[in-house]
py3Dmol code that shows the C-alpha trace and the ligand (Angstrom):
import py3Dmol

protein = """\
ATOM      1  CA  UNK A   1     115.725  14.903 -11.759  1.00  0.00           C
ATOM      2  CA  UNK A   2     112.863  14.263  -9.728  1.00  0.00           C
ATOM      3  CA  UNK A   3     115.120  13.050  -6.439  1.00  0.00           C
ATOM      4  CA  UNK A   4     117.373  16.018  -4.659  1.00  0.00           C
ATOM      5  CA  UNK A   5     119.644  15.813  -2.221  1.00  0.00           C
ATOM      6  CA  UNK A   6     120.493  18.762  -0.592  1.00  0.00           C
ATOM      7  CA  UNK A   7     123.968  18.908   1.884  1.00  0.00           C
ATOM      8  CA  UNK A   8     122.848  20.961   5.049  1.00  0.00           C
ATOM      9  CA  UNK A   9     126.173  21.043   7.210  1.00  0.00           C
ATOM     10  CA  UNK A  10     125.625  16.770   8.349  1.00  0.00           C
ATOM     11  CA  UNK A  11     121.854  16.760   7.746  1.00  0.00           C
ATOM     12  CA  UNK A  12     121.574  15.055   4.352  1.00  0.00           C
ATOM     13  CA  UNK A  13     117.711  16.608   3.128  1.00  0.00           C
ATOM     14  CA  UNK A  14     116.128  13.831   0.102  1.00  0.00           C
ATOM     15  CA  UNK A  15     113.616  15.701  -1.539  1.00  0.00           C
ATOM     16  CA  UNK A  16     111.358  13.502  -3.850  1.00  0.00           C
ATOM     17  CA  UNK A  17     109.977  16.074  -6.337  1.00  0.00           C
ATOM     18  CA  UNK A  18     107.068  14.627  -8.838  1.00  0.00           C
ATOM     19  CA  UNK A  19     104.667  17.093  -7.794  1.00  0.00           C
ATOM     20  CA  UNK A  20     102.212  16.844 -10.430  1.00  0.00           C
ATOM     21  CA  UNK A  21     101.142  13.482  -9.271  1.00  0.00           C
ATOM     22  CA  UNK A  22     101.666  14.060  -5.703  1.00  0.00           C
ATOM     23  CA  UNK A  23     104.746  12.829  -5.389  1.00  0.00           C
ATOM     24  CA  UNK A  24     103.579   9.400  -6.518  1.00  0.00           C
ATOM     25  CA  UNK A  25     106.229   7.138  -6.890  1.00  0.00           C
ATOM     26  CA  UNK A  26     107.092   5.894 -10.611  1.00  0.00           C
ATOM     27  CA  UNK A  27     109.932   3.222 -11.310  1.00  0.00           C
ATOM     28  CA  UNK A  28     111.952   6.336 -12.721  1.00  0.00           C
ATOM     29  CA  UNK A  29     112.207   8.300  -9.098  1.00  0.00           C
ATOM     30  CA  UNK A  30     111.808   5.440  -7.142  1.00  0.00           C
ATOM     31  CA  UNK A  31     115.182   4.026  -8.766  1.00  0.00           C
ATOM     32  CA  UNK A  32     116.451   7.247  -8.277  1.00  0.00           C
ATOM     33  CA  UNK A  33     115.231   7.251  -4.377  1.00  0.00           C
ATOM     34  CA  UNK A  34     116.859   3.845  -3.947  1.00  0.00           C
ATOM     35  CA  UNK A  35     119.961   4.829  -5.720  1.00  0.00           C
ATOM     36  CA  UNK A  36     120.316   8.477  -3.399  1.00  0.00           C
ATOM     37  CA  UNK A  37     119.489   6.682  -0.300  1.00  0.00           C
ATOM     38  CA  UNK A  38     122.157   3.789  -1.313  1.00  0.00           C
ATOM     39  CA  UNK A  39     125.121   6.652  -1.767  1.00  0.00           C
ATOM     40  CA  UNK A  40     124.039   8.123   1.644  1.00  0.00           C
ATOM     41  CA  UNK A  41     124.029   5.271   3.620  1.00  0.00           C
ATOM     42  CA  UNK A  42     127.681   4.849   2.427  1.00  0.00           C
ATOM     43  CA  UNK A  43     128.578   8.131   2.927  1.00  0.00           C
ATOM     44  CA  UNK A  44     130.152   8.914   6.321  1.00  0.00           C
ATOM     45  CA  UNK A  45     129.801  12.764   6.172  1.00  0.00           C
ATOM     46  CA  UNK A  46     126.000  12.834   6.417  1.00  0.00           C
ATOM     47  CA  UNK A  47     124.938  11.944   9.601  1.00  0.00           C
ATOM     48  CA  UNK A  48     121.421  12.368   9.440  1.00  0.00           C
ATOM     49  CA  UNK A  49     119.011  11.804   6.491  1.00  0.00           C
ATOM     50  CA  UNK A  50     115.654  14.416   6.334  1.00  0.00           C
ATOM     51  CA  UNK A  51     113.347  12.487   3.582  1.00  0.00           C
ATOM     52  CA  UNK A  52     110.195  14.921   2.597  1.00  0.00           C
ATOM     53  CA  UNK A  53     108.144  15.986  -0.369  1.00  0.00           C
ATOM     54  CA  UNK A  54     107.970  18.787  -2.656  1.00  0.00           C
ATOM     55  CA  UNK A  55     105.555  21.701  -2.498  1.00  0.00           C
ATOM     56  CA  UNK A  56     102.658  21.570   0.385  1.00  0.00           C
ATOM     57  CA  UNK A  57     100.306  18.968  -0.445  1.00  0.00           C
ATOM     58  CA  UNK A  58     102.164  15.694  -0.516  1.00  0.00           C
ATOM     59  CA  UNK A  59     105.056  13.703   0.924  1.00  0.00           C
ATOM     60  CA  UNK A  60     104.299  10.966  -1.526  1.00  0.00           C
ATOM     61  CA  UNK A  61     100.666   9.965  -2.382  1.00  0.00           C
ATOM     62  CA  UNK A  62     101.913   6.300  -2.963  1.00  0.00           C
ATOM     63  CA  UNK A  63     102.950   4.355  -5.380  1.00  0.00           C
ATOM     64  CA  UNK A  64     101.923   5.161  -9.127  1.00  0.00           C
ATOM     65  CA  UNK A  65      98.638   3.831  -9.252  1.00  0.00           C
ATOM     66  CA  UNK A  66      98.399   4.402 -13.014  1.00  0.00           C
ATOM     67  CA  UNK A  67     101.745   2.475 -13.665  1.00  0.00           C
ATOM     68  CA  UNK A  68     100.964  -0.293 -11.418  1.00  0.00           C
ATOM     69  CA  UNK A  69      97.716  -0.825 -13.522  1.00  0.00           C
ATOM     70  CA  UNK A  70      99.459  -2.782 -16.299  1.00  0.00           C
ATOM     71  CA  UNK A  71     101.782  -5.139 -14.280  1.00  0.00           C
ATOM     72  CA  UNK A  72     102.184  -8.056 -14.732  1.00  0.00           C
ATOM     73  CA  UNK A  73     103.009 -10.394 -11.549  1.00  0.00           C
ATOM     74  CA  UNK A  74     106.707 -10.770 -12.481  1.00  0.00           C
ATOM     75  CA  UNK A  75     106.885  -7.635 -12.545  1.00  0.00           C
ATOM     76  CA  UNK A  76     104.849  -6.641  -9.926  1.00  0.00           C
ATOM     77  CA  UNK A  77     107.428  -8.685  -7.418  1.00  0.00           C
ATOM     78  CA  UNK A  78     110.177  -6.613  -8.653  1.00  0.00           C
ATOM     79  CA  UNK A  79     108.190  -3.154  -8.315  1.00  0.00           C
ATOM     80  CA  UNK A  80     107.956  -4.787  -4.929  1.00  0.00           C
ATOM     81  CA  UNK A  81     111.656  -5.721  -4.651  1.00  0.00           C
ATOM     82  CA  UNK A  82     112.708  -1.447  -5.278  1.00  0.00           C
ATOM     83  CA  UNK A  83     110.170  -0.219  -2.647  1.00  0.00           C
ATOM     84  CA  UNK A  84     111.175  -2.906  -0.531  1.00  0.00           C
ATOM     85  CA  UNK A  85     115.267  -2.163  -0.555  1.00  0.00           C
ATOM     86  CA  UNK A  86     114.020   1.569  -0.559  1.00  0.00           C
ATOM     87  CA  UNK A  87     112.151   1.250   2.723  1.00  0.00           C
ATOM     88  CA  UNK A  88     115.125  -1.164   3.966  1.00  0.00           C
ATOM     89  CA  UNK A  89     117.910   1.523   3.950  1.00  0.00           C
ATOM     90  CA  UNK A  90     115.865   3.831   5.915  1.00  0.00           C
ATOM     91  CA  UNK A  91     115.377   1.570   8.463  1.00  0.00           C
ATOM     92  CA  UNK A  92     118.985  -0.098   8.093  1.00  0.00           C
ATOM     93  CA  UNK A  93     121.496   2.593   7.061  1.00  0.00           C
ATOM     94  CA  UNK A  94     123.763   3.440  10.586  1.00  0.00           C
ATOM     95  CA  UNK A  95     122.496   6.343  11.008  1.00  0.00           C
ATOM     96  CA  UNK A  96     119.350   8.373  11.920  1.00  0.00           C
ATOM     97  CA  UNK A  97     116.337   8.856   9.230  1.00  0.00           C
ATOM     98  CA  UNK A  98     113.407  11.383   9.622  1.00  0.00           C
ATOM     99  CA  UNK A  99     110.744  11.861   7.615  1.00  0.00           C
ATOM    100  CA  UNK A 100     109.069  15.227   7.494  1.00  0.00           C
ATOM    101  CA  UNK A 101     105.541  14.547   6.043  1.00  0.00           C
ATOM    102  CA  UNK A 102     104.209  17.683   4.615  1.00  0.00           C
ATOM    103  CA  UNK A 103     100.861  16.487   3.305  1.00  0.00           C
ATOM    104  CA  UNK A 104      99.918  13.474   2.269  1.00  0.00           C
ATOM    105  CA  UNK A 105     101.488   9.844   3.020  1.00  0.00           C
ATOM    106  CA  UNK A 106      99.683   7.512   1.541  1.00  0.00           C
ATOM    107  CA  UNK A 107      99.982   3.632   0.569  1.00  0.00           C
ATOM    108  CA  UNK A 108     103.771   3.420  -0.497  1.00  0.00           C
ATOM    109  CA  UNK A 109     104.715   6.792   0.695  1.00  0.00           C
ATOM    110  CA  UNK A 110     103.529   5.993   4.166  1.00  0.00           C
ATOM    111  CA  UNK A 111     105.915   2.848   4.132  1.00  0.00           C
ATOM    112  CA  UNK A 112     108.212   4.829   3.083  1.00  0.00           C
ATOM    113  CA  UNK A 113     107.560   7.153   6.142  1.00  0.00           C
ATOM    114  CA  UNK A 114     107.583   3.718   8.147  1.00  0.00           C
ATOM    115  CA  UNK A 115     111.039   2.818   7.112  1.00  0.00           C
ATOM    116  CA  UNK A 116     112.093   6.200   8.914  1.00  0.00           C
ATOM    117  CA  UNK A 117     113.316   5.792  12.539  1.00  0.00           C
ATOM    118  CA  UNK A 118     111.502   9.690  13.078  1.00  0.00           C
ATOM    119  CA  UNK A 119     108.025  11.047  11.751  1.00  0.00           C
ATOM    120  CA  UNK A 120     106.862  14.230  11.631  1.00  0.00           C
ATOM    121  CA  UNK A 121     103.711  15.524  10.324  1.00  0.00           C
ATOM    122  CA  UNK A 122     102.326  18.866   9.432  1.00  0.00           C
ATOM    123  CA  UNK A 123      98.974  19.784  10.491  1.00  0.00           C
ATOM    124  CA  UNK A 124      97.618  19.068   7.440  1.00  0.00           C
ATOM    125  CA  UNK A 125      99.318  15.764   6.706  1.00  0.00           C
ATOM    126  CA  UNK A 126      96.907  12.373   6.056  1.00  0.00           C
ATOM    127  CA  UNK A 127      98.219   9.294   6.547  1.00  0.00           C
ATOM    128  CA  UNK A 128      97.200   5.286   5.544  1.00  0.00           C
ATOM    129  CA  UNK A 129      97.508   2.400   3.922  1.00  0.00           C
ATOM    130  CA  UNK A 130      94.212   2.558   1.703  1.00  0.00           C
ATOM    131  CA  UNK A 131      95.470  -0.170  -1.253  1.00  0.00           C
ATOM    132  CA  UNK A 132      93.007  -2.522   0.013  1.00  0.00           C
ATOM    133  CA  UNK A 133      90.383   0.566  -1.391  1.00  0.00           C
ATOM    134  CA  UNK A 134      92.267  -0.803  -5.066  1.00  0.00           C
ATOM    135  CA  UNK A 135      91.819  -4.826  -4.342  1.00  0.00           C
ATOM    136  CA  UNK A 136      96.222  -4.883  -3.545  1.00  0.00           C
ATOM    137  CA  UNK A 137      97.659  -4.747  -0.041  1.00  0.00           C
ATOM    138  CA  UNK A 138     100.848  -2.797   1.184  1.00  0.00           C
ATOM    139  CA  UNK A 139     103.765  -4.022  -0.701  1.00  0.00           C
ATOM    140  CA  UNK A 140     106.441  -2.351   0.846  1.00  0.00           C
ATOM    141  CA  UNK A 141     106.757  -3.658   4.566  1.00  0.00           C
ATOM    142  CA  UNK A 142     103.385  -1.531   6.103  1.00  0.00           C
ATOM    143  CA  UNK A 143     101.775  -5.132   7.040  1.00  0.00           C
ATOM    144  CA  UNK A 144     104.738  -5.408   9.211  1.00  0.00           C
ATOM    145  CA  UNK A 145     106.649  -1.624  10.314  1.00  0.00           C
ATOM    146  CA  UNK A 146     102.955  -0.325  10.932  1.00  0.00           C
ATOM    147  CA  UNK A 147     102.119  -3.363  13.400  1.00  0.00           C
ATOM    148  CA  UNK A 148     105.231  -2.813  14.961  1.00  0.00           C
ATOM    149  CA  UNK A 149     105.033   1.210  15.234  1.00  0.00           C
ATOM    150  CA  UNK A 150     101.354   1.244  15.961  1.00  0.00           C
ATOM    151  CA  UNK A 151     100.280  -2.217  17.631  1.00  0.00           C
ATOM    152  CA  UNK A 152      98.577  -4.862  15.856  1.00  0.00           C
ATOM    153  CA  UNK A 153      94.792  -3.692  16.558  1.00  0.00           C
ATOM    154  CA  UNK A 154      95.672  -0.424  14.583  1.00  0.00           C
ATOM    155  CA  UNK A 155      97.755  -1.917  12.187  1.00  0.00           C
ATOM    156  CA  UNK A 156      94.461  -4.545  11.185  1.00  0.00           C
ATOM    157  CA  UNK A 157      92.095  -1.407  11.313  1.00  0.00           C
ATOM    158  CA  UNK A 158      94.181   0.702   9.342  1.00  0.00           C
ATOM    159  CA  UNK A 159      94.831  -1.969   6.392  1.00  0.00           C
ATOM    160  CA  UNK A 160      91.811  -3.796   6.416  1.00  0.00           C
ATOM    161  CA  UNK A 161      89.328  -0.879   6.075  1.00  0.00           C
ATOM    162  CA  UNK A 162      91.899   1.943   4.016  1.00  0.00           C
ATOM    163  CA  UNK A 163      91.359   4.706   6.938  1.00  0.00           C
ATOM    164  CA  UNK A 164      92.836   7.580   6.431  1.00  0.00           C
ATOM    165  CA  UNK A 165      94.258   9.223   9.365  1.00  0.00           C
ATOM    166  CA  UNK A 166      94.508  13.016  10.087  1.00  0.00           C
ATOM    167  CA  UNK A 167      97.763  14.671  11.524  1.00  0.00           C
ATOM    168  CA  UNK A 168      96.454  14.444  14.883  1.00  0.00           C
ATOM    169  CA  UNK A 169      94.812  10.923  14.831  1.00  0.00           C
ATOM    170  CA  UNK A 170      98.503  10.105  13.787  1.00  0.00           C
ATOM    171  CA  UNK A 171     100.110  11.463  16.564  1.00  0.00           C
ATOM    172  CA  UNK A 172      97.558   9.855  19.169  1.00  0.00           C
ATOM    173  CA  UNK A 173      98.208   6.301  17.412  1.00  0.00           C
ATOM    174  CA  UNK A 174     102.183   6.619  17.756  1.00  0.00           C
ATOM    175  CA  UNK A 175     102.182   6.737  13.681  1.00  0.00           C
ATOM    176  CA  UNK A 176     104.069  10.053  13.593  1.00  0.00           C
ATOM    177  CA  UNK A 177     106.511  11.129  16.930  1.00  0.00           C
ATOM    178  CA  UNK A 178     104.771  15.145  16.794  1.00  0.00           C
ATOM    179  CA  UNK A 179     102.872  17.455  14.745  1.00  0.00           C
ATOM    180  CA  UNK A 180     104.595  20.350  13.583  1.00  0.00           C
ATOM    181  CA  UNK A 181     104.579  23.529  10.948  1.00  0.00           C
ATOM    182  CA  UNK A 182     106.847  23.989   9.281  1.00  0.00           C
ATOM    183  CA  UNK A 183     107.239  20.890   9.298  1.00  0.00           C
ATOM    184  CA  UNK A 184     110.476  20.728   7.995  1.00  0.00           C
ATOM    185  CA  UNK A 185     111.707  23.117   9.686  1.00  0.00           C
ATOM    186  CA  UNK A 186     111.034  20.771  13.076  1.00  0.00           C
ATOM    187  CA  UNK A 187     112.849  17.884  11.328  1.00  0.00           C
ATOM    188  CA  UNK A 188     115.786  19.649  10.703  1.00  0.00           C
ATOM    189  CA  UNK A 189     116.077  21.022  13.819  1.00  0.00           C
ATOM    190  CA  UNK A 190     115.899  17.493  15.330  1.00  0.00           C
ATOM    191  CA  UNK A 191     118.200  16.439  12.934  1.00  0.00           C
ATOM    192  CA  UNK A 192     120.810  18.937  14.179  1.00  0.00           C
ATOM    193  CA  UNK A 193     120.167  17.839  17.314  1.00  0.00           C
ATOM    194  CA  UNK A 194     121.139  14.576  16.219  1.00  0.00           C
ATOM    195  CA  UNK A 195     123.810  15.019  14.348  1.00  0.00           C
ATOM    196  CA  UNK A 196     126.072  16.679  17.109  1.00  0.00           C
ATOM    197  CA  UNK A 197     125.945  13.039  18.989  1.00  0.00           C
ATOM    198  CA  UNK A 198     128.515  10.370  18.438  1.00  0.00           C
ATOM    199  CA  UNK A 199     128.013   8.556  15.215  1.00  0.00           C
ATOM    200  CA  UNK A 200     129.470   5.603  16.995  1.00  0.00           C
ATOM    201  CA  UNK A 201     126.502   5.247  19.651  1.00  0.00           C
ATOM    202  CA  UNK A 202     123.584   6.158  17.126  1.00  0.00           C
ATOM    203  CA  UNK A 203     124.481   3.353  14.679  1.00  0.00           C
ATOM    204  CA  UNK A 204     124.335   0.709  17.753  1.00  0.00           C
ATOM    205  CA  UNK A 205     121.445   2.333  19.631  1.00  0.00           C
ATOM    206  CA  UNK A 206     119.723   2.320  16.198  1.00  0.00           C
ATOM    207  CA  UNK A 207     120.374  -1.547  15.623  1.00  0.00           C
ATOM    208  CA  UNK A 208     119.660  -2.280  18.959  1.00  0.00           C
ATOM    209  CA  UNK A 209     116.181  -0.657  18.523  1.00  0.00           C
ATOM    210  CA  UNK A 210     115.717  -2.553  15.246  1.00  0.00           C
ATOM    211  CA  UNK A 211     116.493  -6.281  16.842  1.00  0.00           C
ATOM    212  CA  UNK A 212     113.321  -8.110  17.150  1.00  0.00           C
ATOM    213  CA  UNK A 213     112.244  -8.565  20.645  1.00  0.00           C
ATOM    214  CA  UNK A 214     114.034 -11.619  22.358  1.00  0.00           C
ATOM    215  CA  UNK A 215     117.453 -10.544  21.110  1.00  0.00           C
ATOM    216  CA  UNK A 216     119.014  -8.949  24.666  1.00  0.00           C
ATOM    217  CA  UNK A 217     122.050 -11.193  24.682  1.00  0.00           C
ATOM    218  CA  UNK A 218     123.070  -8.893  21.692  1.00  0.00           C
ATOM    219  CA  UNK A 219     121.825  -5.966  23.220  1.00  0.00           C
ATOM    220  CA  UNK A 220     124.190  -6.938  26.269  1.00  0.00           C
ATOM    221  CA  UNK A 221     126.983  -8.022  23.881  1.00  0.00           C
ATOM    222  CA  UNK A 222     127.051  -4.361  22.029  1.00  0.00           C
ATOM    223  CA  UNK A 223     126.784  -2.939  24.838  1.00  0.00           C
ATOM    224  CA  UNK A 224     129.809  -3.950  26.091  1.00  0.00           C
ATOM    225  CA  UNK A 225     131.371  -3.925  23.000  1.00  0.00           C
ATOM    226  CA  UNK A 226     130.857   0.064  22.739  1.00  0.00           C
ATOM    227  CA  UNK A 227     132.645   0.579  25.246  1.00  0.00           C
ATOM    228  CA  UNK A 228     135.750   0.209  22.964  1.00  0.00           C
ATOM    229  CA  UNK A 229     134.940   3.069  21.165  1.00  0.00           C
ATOM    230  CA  UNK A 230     136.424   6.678  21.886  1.00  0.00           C
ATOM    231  CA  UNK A 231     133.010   8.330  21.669  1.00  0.00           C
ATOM    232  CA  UNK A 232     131.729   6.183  24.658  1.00  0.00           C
ATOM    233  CA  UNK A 233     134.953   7.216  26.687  1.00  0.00           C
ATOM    234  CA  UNK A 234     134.561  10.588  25.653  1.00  0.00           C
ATOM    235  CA  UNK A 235     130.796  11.276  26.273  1.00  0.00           C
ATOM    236  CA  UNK A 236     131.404   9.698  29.926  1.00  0.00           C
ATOM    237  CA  UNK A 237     134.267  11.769  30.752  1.00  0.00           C
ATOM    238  CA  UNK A 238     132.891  14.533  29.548  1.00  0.00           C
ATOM    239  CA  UNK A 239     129.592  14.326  31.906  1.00  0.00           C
ATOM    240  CA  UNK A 240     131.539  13.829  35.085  1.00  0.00           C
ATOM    241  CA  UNK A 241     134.168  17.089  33.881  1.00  0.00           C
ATOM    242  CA  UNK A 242     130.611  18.804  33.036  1.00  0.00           C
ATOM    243  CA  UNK A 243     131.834  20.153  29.677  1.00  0.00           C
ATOM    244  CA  UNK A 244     130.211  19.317  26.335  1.00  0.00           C
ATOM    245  CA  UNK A 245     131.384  16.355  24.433  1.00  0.00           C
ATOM    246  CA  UNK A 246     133.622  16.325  21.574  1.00  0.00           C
ATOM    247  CA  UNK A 247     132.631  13.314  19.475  1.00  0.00           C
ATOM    248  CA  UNK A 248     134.917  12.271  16.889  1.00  0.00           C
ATOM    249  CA  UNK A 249     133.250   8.999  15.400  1.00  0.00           C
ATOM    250  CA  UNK A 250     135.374   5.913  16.639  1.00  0.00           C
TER     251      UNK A 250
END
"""
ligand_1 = """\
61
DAK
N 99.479 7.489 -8.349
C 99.418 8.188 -9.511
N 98.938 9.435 -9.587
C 98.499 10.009 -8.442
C 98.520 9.340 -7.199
C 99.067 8.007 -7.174
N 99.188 7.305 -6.053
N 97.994 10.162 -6.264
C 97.678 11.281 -6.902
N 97.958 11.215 -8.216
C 97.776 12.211 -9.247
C 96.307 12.308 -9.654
O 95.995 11.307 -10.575
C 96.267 13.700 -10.258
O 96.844 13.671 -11.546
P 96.053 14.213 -12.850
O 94.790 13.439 -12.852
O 95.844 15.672 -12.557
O 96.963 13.928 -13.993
C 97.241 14.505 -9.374
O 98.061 13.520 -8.736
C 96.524 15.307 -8.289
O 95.689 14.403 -7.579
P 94.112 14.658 -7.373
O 93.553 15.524 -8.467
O 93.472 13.342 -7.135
O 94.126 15.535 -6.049
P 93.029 15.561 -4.900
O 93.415 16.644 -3.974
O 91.639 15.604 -5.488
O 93.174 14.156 -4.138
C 94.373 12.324 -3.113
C 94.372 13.836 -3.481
C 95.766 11.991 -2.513
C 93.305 12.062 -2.019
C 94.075 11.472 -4.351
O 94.954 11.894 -5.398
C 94.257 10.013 -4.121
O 93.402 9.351 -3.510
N 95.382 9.472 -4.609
C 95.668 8.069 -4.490
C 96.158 7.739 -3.087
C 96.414 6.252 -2.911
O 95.511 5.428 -3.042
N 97.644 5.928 -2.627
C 98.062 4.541 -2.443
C 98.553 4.046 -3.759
S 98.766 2.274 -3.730
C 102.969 -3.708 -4.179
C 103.845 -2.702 -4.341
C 103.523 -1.449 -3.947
C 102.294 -1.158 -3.403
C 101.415 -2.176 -3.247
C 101.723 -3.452 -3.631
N 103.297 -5.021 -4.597
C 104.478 -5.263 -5.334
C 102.429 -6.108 -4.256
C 101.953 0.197 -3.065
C 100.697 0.629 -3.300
C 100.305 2.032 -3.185
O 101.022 2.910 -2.762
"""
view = py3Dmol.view(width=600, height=400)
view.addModel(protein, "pdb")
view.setStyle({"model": 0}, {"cartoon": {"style": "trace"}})
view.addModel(ligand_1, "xyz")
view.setStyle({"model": 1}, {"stick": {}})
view.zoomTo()
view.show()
């Protein structure tokens, strides 16, 4: 099994282990990413979803470059169709996703890092899109999540020459939210942090955040509408009776 999930308390850690390429994604553990991450999404006990990489050098060194050397364009679109739904749930599941990057994050494995709503990066993490360095482009949303994380100057520079970014480069371009080591260490700790607020708000604040710019009659709309909730009554009341909050997830 090259994909492990492992239950912390809420914290949900994904653990892609193919560490003798660097993590690189084949269709084997990236069908078994896509499958984990579907399950989780679905699952209501795990709050929070860690996604990192095996060992110390890599998160995931990017797609299987030997593997995508014989495709053929059909199937190149659906290689691109499993990295694509991959890098969707991330971004889409109702609830918080961090990546803890603990080495590389390259080409696919920095979309995947992309998809997250968190990043964090160990000191001697490297990030980048360099597929243009093998005549492709990014195939798995980085064209788009890395304009939007980064800006559109960076985004152009980043794709259109391959540069590879250092931890701290990363952290001064927005790509990555802090450097830390141990890096996962830091991301569960956030996670935690997370997962002791109301489900309830973190699913709307999170598709709120997602909306494309333009869209803040919705924003206004769920707004209001989460004000039905328990969790919303309960983290007001509780400020003003200056006790902690006890969330229960309606
Ligand atoms: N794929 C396959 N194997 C990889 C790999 C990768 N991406 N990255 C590393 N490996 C393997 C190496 O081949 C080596 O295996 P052996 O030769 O020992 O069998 C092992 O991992 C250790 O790597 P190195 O010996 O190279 O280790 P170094 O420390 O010297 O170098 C490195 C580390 C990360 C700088 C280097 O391995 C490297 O440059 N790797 C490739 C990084 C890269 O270019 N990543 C982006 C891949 S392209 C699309 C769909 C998807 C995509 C695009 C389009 N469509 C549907 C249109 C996505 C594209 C990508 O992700």
């Amino acid at each position: 099994m090259s994909v492990v999930v492992d239950r912390q308390d809420a914290v949900a850690v994904v653990t892609i282990d193919r560490q003798e390429a660097l993590n690189a994604l084949d269709v084997e553990t990236l069908t078994e990413l896509r499958d984990r991450l579907r399950e989780l999404a679905e699952d209501y006990a795990a709050r929070v979803v860690v996604l990192t990489g095996a060992g110390d050098r890599a998160f995931v060194a990017g797609a299987d470059i030997k593997y995508m050397g014989s495709l053929e364009p059909a199937e190149a679109k659906e290689w691109g169709a499993l990295g694509h739904e991959a890098a969707r749930l991330l971004e889409d599941m109702p609830k918080p996703t961090v990546a803890a990057i603990n080495g590389f994050a390259l080409g696919g494995g920095c979309e995947l890092a992309l998809g997250c709503d968190l990043r964090y990066a160990s000191s001697n993490a490297r990030l980048g899109q360099p597929e243009i360095d093998l005549g492709i482009v990014p195939g798995w949303g980085g064209t788009q999540r890395l304009a939007r994380v980064c800006g559109l100057g960076v985004a152009k520079e980043l794709v259109l020459t391959g540069r590879q970014v250092d931890a701290e480069e990363a952290f001064r371009i927005g790509l990555v939210n802090a450097v830390a080591d141990p890096v996962l260490e830091h991301a569960l700790e956030v996670a935690g942090r997370l997962a002791a607020r109301s489900p309830v708000a973190l699913r709307v604040a999170k598709r709120l955040l997602n909306l494309s710019p333009g869209a803040l009659e919705r924003e206004a709309e769920e707004f209001g509408d989460l004000f039905a909730s328990e969790d919303a009554k309960e983290g007001l009341a509780a400020f003003a009776e200056k006790r902690p909050p006890r969330f229960v997830g309606r």
